[in-house]
N, C-alpha and C positions, 0 to 999 in steps of 0.2 A: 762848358767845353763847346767848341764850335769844330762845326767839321768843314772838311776843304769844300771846294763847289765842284769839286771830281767826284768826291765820294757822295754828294747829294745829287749831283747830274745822275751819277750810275745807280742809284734807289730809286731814281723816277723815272728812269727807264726798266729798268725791272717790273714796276709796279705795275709800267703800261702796258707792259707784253704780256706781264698776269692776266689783262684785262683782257685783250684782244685773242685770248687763244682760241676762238671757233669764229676767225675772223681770216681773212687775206692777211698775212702776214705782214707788218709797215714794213717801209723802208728805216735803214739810217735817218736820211732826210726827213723822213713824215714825223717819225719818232721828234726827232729835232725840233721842225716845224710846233709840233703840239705841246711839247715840253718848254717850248719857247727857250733855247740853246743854241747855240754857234752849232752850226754843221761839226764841224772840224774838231770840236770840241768833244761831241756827242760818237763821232765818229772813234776817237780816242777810247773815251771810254767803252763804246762798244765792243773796242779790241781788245784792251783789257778782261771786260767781262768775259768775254768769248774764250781766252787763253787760260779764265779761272772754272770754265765750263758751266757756266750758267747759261751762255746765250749762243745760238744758235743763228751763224748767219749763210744765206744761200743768195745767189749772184744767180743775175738775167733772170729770164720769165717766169714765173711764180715763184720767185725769192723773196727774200724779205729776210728779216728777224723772229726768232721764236725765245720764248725760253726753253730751257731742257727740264728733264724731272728734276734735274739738282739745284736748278735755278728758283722754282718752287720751292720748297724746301728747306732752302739756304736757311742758315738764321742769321737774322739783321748784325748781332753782335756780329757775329763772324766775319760777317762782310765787312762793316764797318773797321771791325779791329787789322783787317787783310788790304784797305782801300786805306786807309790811314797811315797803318806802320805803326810801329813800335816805337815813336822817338816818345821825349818825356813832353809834359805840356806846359814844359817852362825850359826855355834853353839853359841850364849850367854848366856848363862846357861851351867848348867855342875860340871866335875871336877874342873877346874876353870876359873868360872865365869866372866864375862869380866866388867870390874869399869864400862863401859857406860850404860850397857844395861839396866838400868832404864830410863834414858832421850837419849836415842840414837836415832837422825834419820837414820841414816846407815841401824838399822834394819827394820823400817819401808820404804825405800825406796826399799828394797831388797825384802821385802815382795808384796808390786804392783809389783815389776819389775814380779818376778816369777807369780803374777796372771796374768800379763801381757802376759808372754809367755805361759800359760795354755789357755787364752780366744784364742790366734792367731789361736790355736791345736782345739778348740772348734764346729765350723763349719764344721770341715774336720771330714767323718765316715771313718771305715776302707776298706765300697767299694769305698770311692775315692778315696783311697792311693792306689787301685790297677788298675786305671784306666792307659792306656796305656802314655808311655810305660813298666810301671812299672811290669804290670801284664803279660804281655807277656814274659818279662826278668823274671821272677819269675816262669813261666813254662819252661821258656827253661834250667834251673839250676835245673831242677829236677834231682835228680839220678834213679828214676824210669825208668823201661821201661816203655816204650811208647806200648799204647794201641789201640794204632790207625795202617793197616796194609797198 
């Protein structure tokens, strides 16, 4: 299964705000910047996440991006299964329709398969995706200066 590049855009920003939380807060743009993403792209998902209350954004001087405690927390399945959607992972339906897809196991097999890979995603939150050494490599690709003298 492959995921869209929204819903992988929105896991690496997640992951990056895990990192930076006893930091200045990035911007959209830094975030972007560092994730190496279209502005506008990142910015998208930013809104998204924001409206699923994971991420936290604040405009003009000491603003930036945060995660919230939900955004910690989150589990990956969830996310994933909510940043993806419910369609199936083979079109049967449509412009045109496939002869089987009334007695088809193909599609029922395809569909566990995909719950399958969402339950593995289910236990993992987005602060375990940033436990080392994932999280350390994720501050060291920062383009920011460094805050520390």
């Amino acid at each position: 299964m492959r995921l869209t590049r929204f819903t992988d855009v929105a896991l690496r920003v997640l992951m990056r705000l895990a990192v930076v939380e006893h930091e200045d807060p990035p911007t959209t743009r830094e975030v972007a910047a560092t994730m190496q993403v279209p502005y506008s792209h990142a910015a998208k998902v930013v809104a998204r996440l924001q409206h699923l209350g994971l991420v936290e954004a604040r405009r003009g001087r000491g603003g930036g991006l945060a995660l919230t405690a939900a955004g910690r927390t989150a589990s990956v399945g969830g996310l994933v299964r909510e940043l993806e959607g419910t369609d199936d992972v083979v079109e049967c339906e449509g412009a045109a329709p496939c002869p089987l897809r009334s007695d088809c196991r193909l599609r029922s097999a395809l569909r566990a398969a995909a719950e399958a890979f969402y339950a593995s995603l289910d236990p993992l939150t987005v602060t375990e995706l940033v436990s080392s050494p994932t999280g350390p490599l994720l501050l060291s690709i920062s383009n920011r200066p460094s805050t520390q003298g």
